[in-house]
C-alpha positions in Angstrom: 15.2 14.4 24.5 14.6 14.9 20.6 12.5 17.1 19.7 9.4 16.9 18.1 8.8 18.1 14.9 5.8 19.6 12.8 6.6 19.2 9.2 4.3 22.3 7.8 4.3 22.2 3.7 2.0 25.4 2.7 1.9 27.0 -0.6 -0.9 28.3 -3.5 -4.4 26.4 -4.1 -3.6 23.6 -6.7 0.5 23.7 -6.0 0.5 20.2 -5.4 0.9 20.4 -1.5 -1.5 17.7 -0.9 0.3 14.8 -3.2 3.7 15.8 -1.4 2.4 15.6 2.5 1.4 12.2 1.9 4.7 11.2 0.3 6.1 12.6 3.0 3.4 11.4 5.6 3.9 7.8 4.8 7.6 8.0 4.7 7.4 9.4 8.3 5.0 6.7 9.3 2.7 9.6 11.1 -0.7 11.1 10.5 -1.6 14.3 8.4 -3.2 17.8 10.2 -4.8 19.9 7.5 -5.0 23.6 7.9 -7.5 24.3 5.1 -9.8 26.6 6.6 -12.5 25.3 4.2 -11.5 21.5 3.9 -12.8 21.4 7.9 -16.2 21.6 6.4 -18.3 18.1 6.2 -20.5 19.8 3.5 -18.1 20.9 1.3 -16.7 17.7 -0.2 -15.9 19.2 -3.8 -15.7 22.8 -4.7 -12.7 22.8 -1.8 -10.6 20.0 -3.7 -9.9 18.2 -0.6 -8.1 14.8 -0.3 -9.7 12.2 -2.7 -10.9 8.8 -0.6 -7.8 7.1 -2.0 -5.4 9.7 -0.2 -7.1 9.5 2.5 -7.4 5.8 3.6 -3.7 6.1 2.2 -2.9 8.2 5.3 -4.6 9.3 8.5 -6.2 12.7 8.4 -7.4 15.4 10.2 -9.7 18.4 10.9 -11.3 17.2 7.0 -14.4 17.2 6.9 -14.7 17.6 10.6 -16.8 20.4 11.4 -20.2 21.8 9.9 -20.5 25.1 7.9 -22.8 25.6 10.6 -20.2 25.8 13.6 -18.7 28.9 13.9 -15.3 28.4 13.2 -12.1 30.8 13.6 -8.3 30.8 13.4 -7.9 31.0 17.1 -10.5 27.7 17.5 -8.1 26.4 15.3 -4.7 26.9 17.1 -6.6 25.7 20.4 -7.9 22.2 18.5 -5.2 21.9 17.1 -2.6 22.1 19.4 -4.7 19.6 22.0 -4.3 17.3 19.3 -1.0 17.2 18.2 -0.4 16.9 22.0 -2.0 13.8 21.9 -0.7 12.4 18.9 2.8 13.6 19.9 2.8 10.8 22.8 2.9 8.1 19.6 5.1 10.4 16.7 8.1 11.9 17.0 6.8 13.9 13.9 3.6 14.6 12.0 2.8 16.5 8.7 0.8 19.4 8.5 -0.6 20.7 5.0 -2.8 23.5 4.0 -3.1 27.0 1.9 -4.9 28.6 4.8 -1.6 31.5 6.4 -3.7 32.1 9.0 -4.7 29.0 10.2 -0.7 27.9 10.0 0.1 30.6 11.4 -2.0 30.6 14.3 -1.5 27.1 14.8 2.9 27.8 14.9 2.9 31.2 16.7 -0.3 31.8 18.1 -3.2 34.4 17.4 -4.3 37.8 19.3 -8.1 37.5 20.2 -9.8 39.7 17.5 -12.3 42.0 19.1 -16.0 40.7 19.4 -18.0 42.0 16.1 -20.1 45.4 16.3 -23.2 44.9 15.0 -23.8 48.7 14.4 -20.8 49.2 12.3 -21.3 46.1 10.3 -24.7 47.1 9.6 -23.4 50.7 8.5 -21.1 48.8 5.9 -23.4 46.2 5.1 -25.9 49.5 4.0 -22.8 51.1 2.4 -22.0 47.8 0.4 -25.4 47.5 -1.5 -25.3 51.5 -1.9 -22.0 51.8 -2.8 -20.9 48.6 -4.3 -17.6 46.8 -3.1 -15.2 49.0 -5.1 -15.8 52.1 -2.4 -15.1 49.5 0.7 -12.0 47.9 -1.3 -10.8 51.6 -1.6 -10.9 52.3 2.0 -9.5 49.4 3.4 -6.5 50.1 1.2 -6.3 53.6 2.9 -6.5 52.0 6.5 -5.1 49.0 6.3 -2.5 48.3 3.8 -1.4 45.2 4.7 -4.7 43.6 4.9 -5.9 45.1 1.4 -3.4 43.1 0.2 -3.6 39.7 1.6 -7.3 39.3 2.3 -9.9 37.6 -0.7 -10.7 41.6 -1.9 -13.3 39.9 -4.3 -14.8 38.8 -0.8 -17.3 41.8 0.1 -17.9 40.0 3.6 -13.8 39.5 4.0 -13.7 43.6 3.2 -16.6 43.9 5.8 -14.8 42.5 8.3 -11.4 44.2 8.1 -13.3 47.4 8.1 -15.8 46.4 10.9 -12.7 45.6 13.1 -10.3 48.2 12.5 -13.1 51.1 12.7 -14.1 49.2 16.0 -11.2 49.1 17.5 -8.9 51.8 16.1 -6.0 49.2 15.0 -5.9 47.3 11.9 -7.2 44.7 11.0 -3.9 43.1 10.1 -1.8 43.8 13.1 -4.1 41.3 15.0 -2.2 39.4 12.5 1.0 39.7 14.0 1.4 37.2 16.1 3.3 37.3 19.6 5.6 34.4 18.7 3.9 32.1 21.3 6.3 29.6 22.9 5.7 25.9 21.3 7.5 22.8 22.3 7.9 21.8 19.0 10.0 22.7 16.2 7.9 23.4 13.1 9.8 22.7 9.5 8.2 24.7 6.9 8.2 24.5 3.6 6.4 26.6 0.5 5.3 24.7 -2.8 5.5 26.9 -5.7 5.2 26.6 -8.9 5.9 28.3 -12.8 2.7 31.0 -12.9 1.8 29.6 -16.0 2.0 26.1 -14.6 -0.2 27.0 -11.3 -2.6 28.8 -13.9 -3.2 25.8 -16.2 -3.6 23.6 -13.1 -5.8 25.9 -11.5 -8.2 26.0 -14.8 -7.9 22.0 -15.1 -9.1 21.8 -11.3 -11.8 23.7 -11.9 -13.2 21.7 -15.2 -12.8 18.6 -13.1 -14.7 20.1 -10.0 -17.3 20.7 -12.4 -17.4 17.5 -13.9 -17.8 15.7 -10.9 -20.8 17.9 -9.5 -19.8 20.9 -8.0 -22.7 22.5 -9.3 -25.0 20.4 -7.8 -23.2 20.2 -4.8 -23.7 24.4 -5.0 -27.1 23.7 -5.9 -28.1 21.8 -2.5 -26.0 24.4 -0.6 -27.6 27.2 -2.1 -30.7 27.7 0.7 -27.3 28.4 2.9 -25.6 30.8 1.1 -25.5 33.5 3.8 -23.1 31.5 5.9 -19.4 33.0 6.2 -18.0 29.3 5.2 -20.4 29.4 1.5 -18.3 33.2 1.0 -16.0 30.5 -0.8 -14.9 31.0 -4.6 -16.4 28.1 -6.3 -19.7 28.7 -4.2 -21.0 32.2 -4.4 -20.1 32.4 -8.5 -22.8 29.5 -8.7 -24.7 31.3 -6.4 -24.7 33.9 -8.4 -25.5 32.0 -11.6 -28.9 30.7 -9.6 -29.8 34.2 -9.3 -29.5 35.0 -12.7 -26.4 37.3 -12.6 -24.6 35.3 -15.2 -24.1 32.6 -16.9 -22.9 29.3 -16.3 -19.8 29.7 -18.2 -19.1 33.0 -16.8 -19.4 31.5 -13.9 -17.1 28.9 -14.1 -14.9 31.4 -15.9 -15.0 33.6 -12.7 -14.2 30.4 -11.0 -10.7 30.1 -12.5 -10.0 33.7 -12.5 -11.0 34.4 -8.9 -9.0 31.6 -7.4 -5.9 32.3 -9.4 -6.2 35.7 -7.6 -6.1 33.9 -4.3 -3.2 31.9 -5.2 -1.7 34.9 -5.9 -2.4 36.0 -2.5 -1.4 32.9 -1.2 2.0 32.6 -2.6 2.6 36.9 -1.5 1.7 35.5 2.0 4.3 32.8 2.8 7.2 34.8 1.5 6.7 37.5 3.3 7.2 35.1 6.2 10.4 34.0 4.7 9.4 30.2 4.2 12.0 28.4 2.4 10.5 27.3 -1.2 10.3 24.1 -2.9 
């Protein structure tokens, strides 16, 4: 019997994963899975650059826009919608695409996901207190102690990402990062998988142009009407909580947009450190 085959292409924010999965996609003749953990989100139709319409009546997609920012949403829901799904679609493709900048979500979906221990509300409130004492810097600095690993691949500029390594690792007594290791679940696929990268400077200039066009076609409104929401863990999104913080007065609006760009080169930074330490052959 051949196989079946998930053709994974991952890779930084703005590398240009999306234009080549549906290259691919329609060459194939097969759908598209996204594992963009904030693309799943109905509400979020601009500040997470997800597929324009074109693209997307140009080839099947799914899990974009497919979920509300008010579902609580995890890796390990991920893996388990996921893979129903591609059991169903595998009874009419031989192969299908999956695209996305999101390691954990591709990785959960591939090799599985521990269970991460339920949250402690105690602890979190204990950081949470030490956060607006403190400041972020003092968290930052003792997550790097703890957990190494996770210092550097989590969104440090995120003070509810920090939160949440801590609140886990403290919890538990294991790091945050080693729930991250994945067992190497058995799949009865093969997975194909492929990193876009780019020249820095090249990623960087694309990154900035994103980000003016975002803007220009109304990412600050769309910030605007999400703003009442702001306390959900899907709105702890760069693009989002720099506008936020322009409503409340704690910059301005081109600091904001400049904390835009630098924030979310950061992450494709991350990004890129991410898949090569899982050995993914570039492109």
């Amino acid at each position: 019997m051949t196989p079946k085959i998930i053709h994974l292409i991952v890779g930084p924010t703005a590398s240009g994963k999306t234009d080549m999965s549906i290259d691919l996609a329609i060459k194939l003749g097969c759908p598209i899975l996204s594992c963009d953990s904030r693309q799943i989100y109905k509400e979020l139709k601009i500040g997470t650059a997800p597929p324009s319409d074109e693209q997307l009546r140009a080839v099947k997609h799914y899990f974009i826009h497919s979920h509300s920012i008010f579902d609580s949403y995890t890796a390990g829901r991920y893996e388990l919608e996921a893979l129903a799904l591609t059991e169903r679609l595998f009874a009419h493709y031989d192969s299908l695409v999956m695209v996305g900048g999101s390691g954990l979500y591709a990785d959960a979906f591939c090799y599985g996901i521990d269970d991460f221990p339920p949250p402690d509300k105690d602890i979190r409130e204990r950081l949470n207190s030490r956060l607006n004492i403190e400041g972020v810097s003092s968290l930052r600095n003792e997550l790097r102690l703890l957990d190494p690993e996770s210092y550097k691949s989590i969104d440090i500029s995120n003070p509810q990402r920090i939160v949440r390594a801590l609140e886990v690792t403290i919890s538990s007594g294991r790091a945050f990062s080693s729930y991250k290791s994945f067992g190497r679940k058995e799949r009865y696929f093969k997975v194909e998988k492929t990193v876009v990268e780019r020249d820095r400077d090249e990623l960087y200039n694309r990154i900035n142009a994103r980000v003016d066009k975002m803007m220009e076609d109304g990412l600050l409104e769309e910030a605007r009407s999400l703003y009442k929401f702001r306390s959900l863990t899907a709105l702890k999104t760069v693009g989002y909580r720099q506008l936020f913080d322009y409503f409340d007065g704690k910059c301005t609006l081109d600091e904001a947009v400049d904390l835009i760009k630098r924030d979310t080169r950061r992450y494709a930074k991350r990004q890129i450190t991410w898949f090569k330490n899982r050995g993914c052959p570039i492109v």
